[in-house]
Wavefront OBJ file of the C-alpha trace (Angstrom):
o trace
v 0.000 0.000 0.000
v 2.640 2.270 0.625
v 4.734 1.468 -1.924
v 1.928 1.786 -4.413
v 0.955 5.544 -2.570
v 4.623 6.592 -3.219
v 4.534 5.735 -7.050
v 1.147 7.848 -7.253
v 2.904 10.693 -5.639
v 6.480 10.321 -7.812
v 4.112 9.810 -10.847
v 2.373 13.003 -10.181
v 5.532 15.352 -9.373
v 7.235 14.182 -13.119
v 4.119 14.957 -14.662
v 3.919 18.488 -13.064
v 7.199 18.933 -13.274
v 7.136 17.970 -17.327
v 3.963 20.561 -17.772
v 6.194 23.364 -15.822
v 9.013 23.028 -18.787
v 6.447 22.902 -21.392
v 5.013 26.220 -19.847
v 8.672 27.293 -19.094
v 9.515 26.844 -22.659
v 6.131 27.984 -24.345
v 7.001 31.419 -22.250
v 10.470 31.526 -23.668
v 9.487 31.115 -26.795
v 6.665 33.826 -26.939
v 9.492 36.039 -25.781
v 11.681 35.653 -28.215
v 8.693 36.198 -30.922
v 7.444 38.945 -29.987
v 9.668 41.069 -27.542
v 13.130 40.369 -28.114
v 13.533 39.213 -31.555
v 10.116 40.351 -33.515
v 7.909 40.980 -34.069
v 7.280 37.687 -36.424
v 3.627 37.889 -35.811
v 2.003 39.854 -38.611
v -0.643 42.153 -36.531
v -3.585 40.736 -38.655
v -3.030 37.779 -36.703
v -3.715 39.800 -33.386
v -6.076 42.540 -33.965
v -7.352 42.676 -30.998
v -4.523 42.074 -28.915
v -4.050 38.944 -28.134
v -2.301 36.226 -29.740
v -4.324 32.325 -30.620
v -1.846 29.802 -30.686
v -1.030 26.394 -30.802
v 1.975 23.960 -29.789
v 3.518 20.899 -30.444
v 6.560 19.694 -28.775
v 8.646 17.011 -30.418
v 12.009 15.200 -27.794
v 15.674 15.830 -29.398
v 16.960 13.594 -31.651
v 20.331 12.751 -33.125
v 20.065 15.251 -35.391
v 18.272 18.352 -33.241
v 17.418 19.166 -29.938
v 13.983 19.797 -28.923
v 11.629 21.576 -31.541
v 8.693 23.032 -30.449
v 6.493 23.862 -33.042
v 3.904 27.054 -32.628
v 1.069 27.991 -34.885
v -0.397 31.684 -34.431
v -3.731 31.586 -36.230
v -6.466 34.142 -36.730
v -9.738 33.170 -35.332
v -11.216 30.311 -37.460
v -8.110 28.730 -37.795
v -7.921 29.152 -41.061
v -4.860 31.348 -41.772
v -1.920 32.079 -39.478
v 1.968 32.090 -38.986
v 4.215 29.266 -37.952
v 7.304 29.298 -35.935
v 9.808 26.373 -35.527
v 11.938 26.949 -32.261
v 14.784 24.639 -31.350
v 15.246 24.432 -27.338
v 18.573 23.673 -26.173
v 21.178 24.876 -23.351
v 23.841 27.611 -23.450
v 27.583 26.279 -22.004
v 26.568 28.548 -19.373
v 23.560 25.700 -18.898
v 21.011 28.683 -20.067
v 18.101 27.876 -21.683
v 18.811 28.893 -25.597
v 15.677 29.247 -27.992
v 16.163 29.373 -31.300
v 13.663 30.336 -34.130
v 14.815 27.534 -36.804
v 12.173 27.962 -39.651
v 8.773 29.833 -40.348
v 6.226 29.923 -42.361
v 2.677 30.767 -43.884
v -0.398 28.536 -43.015
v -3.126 28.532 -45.370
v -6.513 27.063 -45.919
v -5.753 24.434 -49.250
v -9.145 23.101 -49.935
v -10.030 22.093 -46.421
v -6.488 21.175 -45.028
v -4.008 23.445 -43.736
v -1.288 23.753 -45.691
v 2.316 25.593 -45.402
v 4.289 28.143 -47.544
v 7.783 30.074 -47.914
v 9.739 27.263 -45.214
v 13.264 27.338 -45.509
v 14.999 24.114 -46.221
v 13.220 21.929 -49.351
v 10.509 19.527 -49.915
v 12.131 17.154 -46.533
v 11.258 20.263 -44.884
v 8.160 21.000 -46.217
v 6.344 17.805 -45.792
v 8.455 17.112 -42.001
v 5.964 20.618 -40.928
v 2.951 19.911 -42.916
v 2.751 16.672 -41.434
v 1.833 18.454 -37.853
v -0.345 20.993 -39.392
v -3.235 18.524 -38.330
v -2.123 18.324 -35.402
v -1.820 21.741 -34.353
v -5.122 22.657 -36.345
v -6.961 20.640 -34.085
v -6.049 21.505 -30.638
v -8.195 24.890 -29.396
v -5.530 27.337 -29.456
v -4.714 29.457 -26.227
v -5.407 32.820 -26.733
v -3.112 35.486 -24.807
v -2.971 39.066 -24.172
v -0.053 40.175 -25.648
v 0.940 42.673 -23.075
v 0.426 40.064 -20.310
v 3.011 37.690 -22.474
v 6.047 37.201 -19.276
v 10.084 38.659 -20.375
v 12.296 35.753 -19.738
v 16.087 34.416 -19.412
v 16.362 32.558 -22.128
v 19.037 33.173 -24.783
v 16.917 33.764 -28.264
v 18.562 33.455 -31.927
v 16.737 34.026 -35.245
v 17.659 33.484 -39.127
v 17.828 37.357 -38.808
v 21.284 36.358 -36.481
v 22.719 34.587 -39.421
v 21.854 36.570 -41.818
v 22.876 39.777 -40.571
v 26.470 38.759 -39.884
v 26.104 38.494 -36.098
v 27.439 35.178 -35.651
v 30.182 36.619 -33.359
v 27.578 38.152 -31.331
v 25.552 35.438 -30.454
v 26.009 32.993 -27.444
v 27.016 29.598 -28.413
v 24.100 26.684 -28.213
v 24.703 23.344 -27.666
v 22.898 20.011 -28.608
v 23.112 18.509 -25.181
v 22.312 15.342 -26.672
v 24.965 15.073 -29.441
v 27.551 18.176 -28.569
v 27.022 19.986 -31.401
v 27.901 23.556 -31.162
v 26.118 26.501 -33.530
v 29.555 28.369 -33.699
v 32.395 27.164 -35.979
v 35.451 25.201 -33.979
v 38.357 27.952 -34.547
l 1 2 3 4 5 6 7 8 9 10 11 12 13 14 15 16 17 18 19 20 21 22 23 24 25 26 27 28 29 30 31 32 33 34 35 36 37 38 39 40 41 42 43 44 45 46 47 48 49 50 51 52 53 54 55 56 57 58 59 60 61 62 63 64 65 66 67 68 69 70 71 72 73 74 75 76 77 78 79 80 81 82 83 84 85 86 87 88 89 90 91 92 93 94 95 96 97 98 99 100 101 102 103 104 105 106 107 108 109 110 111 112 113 114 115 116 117 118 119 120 121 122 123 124 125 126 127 128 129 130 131 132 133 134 135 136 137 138 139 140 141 142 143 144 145 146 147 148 149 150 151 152 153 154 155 156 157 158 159 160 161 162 163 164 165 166 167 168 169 170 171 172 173 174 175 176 177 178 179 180 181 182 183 184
């Protein structure tokens, strides 16, 4: 009896513990899109306001560290914006967030469908894949100005593109070790 109390109790504190990091990273990620490195939000999507989204979050693999996938949508879910963040850890063992891809949504005869990724057909049909996914949850809606500032370390394509890449803090795959700065 008491053994089977204690795995009720150890059971409930990972799961609570899990849904703090998803909220934890959701937060982080908001931050980065629309204080620190946007906004990436067209304000069509947020007339009013406030912000509809939805999430997926996907475990690291070999190849990337944990993606968390965001749709902003208008109000019928029709139409919106998606951002692809990869979450990872600084050296420093800060959390890093980086916006990895984005994209259109649009209605295609009844499915949701993506435009103007980065990356190729792989690409393409690796995010349209979860469009279902995300389409179908009911989206969160937020105030934008009650949207929390956070810690985290954020990094865009605007980074790379702009010729900061000495500027920006080093992220690391904690799985694999792979470093976003070149070894010199």
């Amino acid at each position: 009896m008491k053994l089977t109390l204690l795995a009720i109790i150890c059971l409930a504190f990972v799961s609570a513990t899990a849904q703090e990091a998803v909220e934890r990273e959701k937060a982080e990620a908001l931050d980065c899109a629309f204080h620190r490195k946007g906004p990436w939000i067209d304000s069509s999507l947020r007339p009013d306001g406030k912000v509809r989204f939805t999430y997926l979050l996907e475990p690291a693999t070999d190849e990337n560290p944990r993606t968390l996938y965001v749709a902003f949508w208008n109000a019928t879910q029709t139409e919106g914006r998606l951002l692809e963040f990869h979450l990872s850890k600084t050296p420093e063992l800060k959390d890093a967030v980086a916006i990895a891809n984005e994209g259109s949504i649009w209605d295609n005869k009844g499915q949701p469908d993506i435009r103007d990724l980065q990356g190729g057909l792989y690409v393409y049909q690796h995010v349209k894949d979860r469009l279902p996914k995300l389409k179908e949850q009911q989206a969160t809606v937020l105030p934008i100005d009650q949207m929390r500032k956070t810690s985290a370390v954020c990094s865009s394509p605007l980074d790379y593109f702009k010729g900061k890449d000495d500027q920006k803090s080093e992220i690391v795959n904690p799985k694999t070790g792979a470093s976003n700065k070149p070894k010199p």
